[in-house]
C-alpha positions in Angstrom: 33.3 0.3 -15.7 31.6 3.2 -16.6 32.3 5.8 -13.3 28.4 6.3 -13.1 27.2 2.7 -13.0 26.0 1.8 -9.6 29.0 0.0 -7.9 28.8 -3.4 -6.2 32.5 -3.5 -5.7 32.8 -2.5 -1.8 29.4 -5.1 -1.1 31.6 -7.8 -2.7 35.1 -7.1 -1.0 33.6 -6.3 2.6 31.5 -9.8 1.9 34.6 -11.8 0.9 37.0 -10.2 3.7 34.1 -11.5 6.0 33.7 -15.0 4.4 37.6 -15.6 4.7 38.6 -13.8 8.5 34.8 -13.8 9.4 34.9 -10.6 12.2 36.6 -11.1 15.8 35.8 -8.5 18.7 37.7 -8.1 21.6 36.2 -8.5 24.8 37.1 -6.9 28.8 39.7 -10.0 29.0 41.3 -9.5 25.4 39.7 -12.8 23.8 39.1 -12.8 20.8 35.5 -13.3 20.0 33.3 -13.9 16.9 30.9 -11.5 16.1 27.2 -12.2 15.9 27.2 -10.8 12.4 26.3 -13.4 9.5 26.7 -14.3 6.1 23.4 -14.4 4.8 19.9 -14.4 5.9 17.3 -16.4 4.6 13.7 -15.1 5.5 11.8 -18.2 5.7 12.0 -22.0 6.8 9.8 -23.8 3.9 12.1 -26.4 2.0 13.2 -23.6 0.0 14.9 -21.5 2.3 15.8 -25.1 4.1 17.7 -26.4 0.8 19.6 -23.3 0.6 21.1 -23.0 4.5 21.8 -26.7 3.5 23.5 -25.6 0.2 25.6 -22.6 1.9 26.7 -24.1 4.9 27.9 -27.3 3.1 30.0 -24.4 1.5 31.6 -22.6 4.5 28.9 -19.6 4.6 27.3 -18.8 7.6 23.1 -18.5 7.8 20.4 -17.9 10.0 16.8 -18.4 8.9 14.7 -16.4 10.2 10.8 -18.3 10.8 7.4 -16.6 11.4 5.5 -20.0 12.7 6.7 -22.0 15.0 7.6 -25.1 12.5 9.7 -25.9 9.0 8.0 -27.0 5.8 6.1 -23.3 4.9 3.1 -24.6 2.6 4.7 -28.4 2.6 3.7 -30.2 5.9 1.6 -32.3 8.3 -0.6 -31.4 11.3 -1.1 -34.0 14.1 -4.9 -33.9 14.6 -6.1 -36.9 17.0 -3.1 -38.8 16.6 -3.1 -38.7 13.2 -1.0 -36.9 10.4 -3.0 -34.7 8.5 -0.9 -33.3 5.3 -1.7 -29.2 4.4 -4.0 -30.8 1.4 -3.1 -33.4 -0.7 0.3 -33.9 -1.6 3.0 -36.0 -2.7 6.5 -36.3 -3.6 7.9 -38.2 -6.6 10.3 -40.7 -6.9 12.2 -38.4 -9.4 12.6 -35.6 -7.4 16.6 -35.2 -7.6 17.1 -32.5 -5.9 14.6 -33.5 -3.0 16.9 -37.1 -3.0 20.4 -35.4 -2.5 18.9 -33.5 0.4 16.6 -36.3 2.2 17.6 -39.3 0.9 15.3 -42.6 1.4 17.4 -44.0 3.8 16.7 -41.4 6.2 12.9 -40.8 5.1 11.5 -44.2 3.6 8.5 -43.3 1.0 5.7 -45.4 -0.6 4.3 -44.9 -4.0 0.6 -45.0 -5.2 -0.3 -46.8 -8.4 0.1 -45.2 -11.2 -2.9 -43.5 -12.8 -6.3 -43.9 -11.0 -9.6 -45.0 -10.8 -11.8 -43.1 -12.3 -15.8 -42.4 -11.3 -17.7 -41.3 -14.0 -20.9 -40.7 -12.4 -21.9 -44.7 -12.9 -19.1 -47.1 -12.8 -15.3 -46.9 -11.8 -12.8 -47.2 -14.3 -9.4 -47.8 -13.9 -6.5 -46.1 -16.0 -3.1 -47.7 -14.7 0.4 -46.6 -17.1 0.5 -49.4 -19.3 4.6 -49.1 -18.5 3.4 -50.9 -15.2 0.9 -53.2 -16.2 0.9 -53.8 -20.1 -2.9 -55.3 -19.7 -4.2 -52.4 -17.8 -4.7 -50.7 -21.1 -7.7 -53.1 -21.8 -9.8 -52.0 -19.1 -10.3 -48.6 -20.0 -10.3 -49.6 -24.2 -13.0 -52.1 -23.4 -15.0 -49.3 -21.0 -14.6 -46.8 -23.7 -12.7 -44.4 -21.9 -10.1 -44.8 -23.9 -9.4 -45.0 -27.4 -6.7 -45.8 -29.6 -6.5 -42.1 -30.5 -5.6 -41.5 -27.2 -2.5 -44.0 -27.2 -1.4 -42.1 -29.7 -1.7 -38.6 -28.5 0.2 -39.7 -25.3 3.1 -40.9 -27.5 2.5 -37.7 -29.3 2.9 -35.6 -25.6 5.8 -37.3 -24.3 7.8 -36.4 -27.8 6.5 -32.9 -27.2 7.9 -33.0 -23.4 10.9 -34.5 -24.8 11.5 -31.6 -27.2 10.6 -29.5 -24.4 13.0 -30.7 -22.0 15.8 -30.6 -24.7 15.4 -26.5 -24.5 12.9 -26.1 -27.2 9.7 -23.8 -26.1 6.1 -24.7 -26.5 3.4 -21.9 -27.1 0.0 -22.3 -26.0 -1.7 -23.5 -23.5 -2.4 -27.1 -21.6 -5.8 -27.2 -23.3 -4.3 -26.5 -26.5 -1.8 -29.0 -26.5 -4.1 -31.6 -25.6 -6.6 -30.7 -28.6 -3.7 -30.7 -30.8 -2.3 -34.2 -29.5 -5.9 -35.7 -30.6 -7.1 -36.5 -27.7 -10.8 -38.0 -27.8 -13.0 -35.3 -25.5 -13.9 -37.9 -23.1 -10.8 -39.0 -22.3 -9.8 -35.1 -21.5 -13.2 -34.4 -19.4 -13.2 -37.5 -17.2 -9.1 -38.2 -16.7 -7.2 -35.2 -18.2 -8.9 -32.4 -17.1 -9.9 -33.6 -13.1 -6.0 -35.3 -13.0 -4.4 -32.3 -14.3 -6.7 -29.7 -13.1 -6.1 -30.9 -9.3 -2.2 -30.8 -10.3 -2.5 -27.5 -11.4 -5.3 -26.5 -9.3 -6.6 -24.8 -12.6 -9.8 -27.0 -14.4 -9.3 -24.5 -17.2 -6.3 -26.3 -17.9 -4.8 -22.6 -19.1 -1.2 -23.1 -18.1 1.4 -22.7 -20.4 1.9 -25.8 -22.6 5.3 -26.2 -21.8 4.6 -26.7 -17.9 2.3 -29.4 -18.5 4.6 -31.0 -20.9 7.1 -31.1 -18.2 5.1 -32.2 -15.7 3.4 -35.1 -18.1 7.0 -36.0 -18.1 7.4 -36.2 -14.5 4.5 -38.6 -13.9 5.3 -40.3 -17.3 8.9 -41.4 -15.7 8.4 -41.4 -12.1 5.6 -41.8 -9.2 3.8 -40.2 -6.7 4.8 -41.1 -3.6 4.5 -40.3 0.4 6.8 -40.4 2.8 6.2 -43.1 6.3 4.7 -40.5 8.8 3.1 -37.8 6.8 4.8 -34.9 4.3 5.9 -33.2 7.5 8.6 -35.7 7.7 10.7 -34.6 5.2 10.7 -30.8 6.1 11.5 -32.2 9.4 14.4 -34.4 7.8 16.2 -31.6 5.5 15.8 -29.2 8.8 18.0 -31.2 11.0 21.3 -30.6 10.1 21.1 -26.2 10.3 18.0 -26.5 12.7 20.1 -24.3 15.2 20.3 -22.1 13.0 16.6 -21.5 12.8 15.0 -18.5 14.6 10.9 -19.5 15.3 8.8 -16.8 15.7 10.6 -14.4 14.3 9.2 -12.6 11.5 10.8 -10.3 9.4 9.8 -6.8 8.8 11.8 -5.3 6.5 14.9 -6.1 4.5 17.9 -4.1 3.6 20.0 -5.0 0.8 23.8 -5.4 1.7 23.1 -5.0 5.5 20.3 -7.5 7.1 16.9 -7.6 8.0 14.6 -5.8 10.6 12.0 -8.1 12.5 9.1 -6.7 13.8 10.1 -6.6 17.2 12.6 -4.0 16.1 15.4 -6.3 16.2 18.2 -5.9 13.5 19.7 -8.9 12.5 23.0 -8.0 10.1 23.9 -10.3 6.8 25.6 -9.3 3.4 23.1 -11.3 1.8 19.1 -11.9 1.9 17.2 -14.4 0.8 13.6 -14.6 0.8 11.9 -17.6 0.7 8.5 -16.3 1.7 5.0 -16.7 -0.4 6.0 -14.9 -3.3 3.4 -11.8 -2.8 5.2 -11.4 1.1 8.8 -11.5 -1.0 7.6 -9.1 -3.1 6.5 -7.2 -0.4 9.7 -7.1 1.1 11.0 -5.7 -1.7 9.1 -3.0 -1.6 6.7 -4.0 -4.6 3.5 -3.7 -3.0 1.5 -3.2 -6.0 3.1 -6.8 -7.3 2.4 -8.5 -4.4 -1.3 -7.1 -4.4 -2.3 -8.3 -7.6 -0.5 -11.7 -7.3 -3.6 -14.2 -7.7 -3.8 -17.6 -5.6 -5.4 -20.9 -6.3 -7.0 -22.4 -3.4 -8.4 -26.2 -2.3 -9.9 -27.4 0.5 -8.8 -31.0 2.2 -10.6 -32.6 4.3 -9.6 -35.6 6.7 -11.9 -38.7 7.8 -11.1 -41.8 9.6 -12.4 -44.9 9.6 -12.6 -48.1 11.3 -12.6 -50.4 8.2 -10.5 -50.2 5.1 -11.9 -48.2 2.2 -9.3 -48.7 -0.1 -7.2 -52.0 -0.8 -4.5 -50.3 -2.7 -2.4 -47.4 -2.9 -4.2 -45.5 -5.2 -6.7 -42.6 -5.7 -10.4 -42.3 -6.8 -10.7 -39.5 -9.4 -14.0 -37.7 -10.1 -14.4 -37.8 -13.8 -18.0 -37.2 -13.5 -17.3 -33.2 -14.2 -20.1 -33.4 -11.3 -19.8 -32.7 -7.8 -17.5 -30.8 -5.5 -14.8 -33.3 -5.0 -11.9 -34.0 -7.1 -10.0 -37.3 -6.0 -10.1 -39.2 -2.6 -7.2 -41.5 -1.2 -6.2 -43.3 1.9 -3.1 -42.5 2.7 -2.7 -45.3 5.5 -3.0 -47.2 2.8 0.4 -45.8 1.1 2.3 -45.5 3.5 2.6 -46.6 7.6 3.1 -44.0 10.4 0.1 -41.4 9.5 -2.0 -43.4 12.8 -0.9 -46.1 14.7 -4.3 -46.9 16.4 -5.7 -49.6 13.5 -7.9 -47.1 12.3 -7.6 -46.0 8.6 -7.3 -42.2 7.1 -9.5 -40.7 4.6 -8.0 -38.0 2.8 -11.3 -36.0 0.3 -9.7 -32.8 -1.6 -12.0 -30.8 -3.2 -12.1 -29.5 -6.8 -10.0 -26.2 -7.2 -11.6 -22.4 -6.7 -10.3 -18.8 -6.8 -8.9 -17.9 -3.4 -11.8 -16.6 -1.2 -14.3 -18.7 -3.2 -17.0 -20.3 -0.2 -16.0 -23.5 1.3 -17.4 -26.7 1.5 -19.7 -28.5 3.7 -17.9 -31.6 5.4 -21.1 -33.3 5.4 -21.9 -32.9 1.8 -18.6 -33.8 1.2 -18.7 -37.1 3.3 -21.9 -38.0 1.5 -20.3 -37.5 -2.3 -17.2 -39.5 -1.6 -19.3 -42.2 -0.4 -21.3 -42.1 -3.5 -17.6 -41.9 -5.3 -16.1 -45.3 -3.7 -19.7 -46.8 -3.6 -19.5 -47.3 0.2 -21.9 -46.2 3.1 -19.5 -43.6 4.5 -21.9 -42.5 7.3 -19.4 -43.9 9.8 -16.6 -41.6 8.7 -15.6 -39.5 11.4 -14.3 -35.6 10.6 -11.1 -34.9 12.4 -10.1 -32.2 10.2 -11.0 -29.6 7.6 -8.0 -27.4 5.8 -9.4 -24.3 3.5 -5.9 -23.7 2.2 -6.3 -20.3 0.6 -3.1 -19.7 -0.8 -2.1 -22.8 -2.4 -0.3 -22.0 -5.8 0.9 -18.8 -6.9 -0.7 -17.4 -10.6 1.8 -14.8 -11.5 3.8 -14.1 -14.2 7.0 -14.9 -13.4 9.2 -13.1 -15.7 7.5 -9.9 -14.4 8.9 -11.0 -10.6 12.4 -11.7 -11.7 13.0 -8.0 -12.7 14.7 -5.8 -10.4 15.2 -7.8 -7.6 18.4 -5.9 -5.9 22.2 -6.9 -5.4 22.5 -8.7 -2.3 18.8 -10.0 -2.5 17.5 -13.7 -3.9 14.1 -14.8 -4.3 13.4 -18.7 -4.2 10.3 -20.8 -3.4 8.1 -22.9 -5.7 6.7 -19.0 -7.0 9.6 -18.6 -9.0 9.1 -21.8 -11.4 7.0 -24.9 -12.0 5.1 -24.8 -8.6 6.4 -28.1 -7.0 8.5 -29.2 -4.0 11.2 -30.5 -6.3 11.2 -26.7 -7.5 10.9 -25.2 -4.5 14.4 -27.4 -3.2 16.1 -26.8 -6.5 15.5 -22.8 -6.5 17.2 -22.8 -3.0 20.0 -25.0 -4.0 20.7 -22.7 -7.2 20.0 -19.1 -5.0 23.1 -21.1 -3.0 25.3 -21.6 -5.4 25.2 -18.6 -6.7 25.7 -16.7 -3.5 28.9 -18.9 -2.7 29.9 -18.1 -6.7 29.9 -14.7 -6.6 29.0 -13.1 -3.2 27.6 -9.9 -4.7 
């Protein structure tokens, strides 16, 4: 090694020494005692930071996490409003999340999948667009509504051999848009299912994500489904939590970081660890780091969810109702009593409206005129509905360039969180699993 390169030698031998003696004190009495010093610390308690205390001390590491609220889950999660669960906006989990499965598996968090595709409103009739995989005649609804066409069977064959391509390692310039102009799809089919499905995926209408995002993630609805768990989203940050949950801090939120030596809260409090790991919003990482003119001009998508019960049933499936009208402030509507049990135990049914995406900050929307629209959507009288919750959610997805974030991030210092790739849970699990194994690899 050049003898003026920055060293990382003496960070790497103090942080092995400690991993294999860990550090004893003696006390008045001559016992010998463990110190409070740690391994790592992981600034954070979303599924993230979770998955890797899970990850590191499977491997012998010690960890605290160190939590600003007074719950797990970060941006993934449940509110009990009136005795029911009401998720932070509509979400799901897939039944092909991996990582998700090794970490909460469905015997200790059961979960329910919608239908596949949706029903779509155009602004006069519903139409419903099931995968074919599923039911082979479903296909005929849509082709005899003219939704569909047979141009669009064949760009969907055309996207999956793109996402296979993709998933194989090869890269895919462009945009979403783009690909789906290029696929052939007919322009109805991308302005009444395309664009509102994918738009409220991406929480982008413009569909301007890279192309090979959306290929992946036509891939993960292609081969799996969308699924909740019995008793709300909450459930499985609850479920990954419990086997580290002591070694959770609440309320303690984290100041400043020091690379190689620990964290300051804001309380003053020092709290010592080799290793940091922030699994924060990705503009409060970068913050951390020092990079406030990053974490500044790191943009956010927002959505706003709002929850209704009712006394009657308003769906009799799993499924959800897509606005395809390109009308309207609404972009789906689902029951998700109707998935799965646990979210009210009272008889009474949940009504889950999320609206179409907006730039963070954009004004929000009016629970009446929302209540009135959705009933317009099912074709129901929804005047009974009662409001027991509105969610702006502000900060919902991260628009950054990632590459940018990746650079510089000190020795001794890991970022994870959904920020850092494909914004998903599954990504969110598998960047803290990785950050892990890394760490226990090659502690510098």
């Amino acid at each position: 090694m050049n003898e003026n390169q920055p060293s990382n030698t003496g960070l790497a031998d103090r942080y092995a020494l400690f991993r294999v003696f860990k550090t004893f004190r003696t006390d008045q009495q001559g016992k010998a005692q463990m110190s409070s010093t740690i391994d790592v610390a992981i600034v954070g308690a979303g599924v993230a930071g979770i998955a890797c205390a899970r990850t590191l001390a499977r491997n012998g590491v010690g960890v605290r996490i160190y939590e600003s609220s007074s719950r797990v889950g970060g941006r993934l999660g449940s509110r009990l409003v009136d005795d029911i669960w009401c998720d932070l906006g509509f979400q799901v989990s897939m039944s092909n999340y991996t990582a998700l499965e090794s970490l909460v598996p469905r015997t200790q968090v059961t979960r329910r999948s919608f239908v596949p595709g949706a029903v779509v409103w155009d602004g006069r009739r519903h139409v419903r667009i099931v995968d074919p995989k599923a039911s082979p005649l479903s296909a005929l609804k849509p082709l005899m509504a003219g939704l569909v066409r047979p141009r669009d069977l064949l760009a969907v064959l055309r996207c999956r051999r793109w996402a296979n391509k993709v998933l194989a390692g090869s890269g895919r310039d462009g945009t979403a848009a783009e690909v789906l102009s290029d696929a052939g799809f007919s322009s109805r089919f991308i302005e009444q299912f395309l664009r509102p499905f994918f738009g409220g995926v991406f929480l982008d209408e413009s569909l301007s994500v890279p192309a090979d995002r959306f290929l992946r993630t036509l891939h993960r609805f292609a081969s799996g489904r969308a699924e909740l768990p019995e008793g709300g989203m909450q459930q499985l940050a609850e479920a990954m939590s419990e086997p580290i949950r002591s070694s959770i801090e609440f309320e303690c939120e984290v100041a400043s970081i020091e690379p190689g030596a620990g964290v300051r809260c804001v309380d003053g409090a020092f709290k010592e660890a080799d290793v940091v790991v922030l699994a924060t919003p990705l503009d409060a990482s970068l913050a951390l780091l020092g990079r406030s003119d990053e974490a500044a001009a790191v943009g956010w998508s927002s959505t706003t969810a709002l929850h209704f019960t009712s006394p009657d049933p308003v769906f009799d499936e799993p499924i959800i109702v897509l606005n395809g009208s390109g009308e309207g402030a609404l972009n789906l509507i689902c029951s998700p009593t109707s998935v799965a049990p646990g979210y009210r135990d009272d008889g009474r049914h949940s009504i889950l409206v999320s609206s179409r995406p907006c730039p963070s900050g954009s004004p929000g929307i009016d629970a009446d005129a929302a209540r009135h629209e959705a009933g317009v959507m099912l074709g129901l009288d929804s005047s009974s509905w009662e409001l027991i919750e509105v969610q702006r959610i502000d900060r919902a997805l991260p628009i950054v360039d990632r590459r940018a974030v990746r650079q510089s991030i000190p020795a001794g210092v890991h970022l994870v969180g959904d920020g850092m790739g494909d914004p998903s849970i599954e990504t969110a699990v598998q960047s803290g699993i990785d950050a892990a194994r890394a760490i226990v690899d090659s502690p510098t």
